[in-house]
C-alpha positions in Angstrom: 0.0 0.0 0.0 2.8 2.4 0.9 4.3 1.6 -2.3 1.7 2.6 -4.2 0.9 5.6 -2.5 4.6 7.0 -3.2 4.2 5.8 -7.0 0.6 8.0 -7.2 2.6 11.1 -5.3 6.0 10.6 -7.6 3.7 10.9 -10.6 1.4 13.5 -9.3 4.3 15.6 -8.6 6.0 14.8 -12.6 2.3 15.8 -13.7 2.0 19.0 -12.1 5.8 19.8 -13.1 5.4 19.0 -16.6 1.7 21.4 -16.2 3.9 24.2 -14.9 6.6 23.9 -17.3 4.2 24.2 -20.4 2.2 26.9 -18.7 6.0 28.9 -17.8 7.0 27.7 -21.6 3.2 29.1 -23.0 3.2 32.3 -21.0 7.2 33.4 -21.8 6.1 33.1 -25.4 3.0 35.6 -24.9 5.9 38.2 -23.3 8.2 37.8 -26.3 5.5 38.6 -28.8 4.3 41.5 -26.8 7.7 42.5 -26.3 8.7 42.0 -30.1 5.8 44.5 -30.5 7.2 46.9 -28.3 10.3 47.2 -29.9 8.9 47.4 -33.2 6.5 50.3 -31.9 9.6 51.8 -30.6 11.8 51.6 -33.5 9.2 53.3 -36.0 8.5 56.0 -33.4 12.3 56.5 -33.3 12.8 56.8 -36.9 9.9 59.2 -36.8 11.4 61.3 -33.9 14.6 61.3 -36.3 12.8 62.8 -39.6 12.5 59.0 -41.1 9.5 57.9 -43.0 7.4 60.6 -42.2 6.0 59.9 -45.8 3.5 58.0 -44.3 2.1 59.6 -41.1 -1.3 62.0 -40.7 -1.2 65.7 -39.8 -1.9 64.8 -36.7 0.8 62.6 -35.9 2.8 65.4 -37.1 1.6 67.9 -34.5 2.3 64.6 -31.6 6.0 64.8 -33.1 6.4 68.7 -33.2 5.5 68.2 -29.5 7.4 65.8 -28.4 10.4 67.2 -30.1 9.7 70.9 -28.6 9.3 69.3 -24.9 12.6 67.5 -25.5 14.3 70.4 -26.3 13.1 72.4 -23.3 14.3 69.7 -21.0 17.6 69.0 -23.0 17.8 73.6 -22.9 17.1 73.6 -18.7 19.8 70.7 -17.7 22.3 72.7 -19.7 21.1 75.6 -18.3 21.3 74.3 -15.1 25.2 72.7 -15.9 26.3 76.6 -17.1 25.0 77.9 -13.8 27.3 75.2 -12.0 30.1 75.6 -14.3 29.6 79.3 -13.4 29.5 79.0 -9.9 32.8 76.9 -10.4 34.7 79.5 -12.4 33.8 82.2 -9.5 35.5 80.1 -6.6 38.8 79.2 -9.1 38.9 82.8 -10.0 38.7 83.8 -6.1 41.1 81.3 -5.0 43.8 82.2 -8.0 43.3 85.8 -7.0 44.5 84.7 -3.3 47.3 82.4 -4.5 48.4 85.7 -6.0 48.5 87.6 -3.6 50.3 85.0 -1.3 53.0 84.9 -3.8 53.5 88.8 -4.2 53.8 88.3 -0.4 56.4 85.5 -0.4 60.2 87.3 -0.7 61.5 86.3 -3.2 64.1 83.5 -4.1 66.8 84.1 -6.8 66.0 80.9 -9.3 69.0 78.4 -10.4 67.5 79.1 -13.9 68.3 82.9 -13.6 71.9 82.1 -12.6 72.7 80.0 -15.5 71.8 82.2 -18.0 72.6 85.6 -18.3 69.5 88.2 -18.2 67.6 89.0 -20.9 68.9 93.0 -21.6 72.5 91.2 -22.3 70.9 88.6 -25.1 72.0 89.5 -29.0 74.3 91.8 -27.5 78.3 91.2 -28.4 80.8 89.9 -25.8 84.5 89.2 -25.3 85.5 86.2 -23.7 89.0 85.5 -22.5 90.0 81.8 -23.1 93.6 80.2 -22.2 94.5 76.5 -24.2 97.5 74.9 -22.8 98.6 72.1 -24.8 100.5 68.8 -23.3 101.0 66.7 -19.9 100.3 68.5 -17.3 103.4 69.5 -15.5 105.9 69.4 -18.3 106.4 72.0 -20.3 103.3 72.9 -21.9 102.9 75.5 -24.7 100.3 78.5 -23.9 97.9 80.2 -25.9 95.6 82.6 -25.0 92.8 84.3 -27.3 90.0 86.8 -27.6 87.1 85.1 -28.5 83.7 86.7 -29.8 80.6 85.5 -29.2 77.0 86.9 -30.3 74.4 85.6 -28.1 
């Protein structure tokens, strides 16, 4: 008896399974259609809101279009407007914080650079100097021979 009581609940259970399956199988189908649609619905009214295949639609659907397009560019004008004020609101506080980085630099003394010791200023540039220069030729501490010129250099 117990035997067959676990055979009638092992199939009951494989019958309402398979039920569920087919009904799960049967009702994702309905959602892809109706999806399918969707997108197709989409997709035309895309092309439309684009200036595709217009040929085809009523004076009226022209109007809905006109609409739709004008309330899209009010939104699309106000979150730009919106992202100037910020931007602007931005440039004030980098323009008030370079004018005080400024200022604490005119306050700081200041320090001769290495750059401005290697080269000569800028009033001496182009200008023509002499330059003394002394070659010694040989080992040093032998006798060497000596020369000495006047060099000419325009910078």
């Amino acid at each position: 008896m117990k035997n067959t009581i676990e055979r009638y609940m092992e199939h009951s259970i494989e019958d309402t399974s398979t039920t569920t399956l087919d009904q799960d199988t049967e009702q994702r189908k309905r959602e892809a259609t109706v999806l399918a649609k969707k997108i197709e619905a989409l997709e035309a009214s895309k092309q439309k809101l684009l200036g595709e295949e217009l040929e085809s639609c009523s004076s009226s659907e022209l109007h809905e279009l006109e609409g739709k397009i004008e309330q899209s560019l009010r939104s699309i004008r106000a979150r730009k407007a919106k992202q100037i004020a910020k931007l602007k609101v931005t440039e004030s506080s980098l323009v008030k914080e370079n004018a005080l980085l400024r200022e604490k630099c005119k306050l700081l003394p200041q320090i001769p650079s290495a750059a401005s010791k290697e080269f000569p200023p800028r009033s001496t540039l182009g200008q023509r100097t002499e330059v003394e220069t002394e070659l010694r030729i040989g080992c040093p501490g032998r006798g060497t021979h000596g020369m000495s010129s006047h060099l000419y250099t325009n910078q």
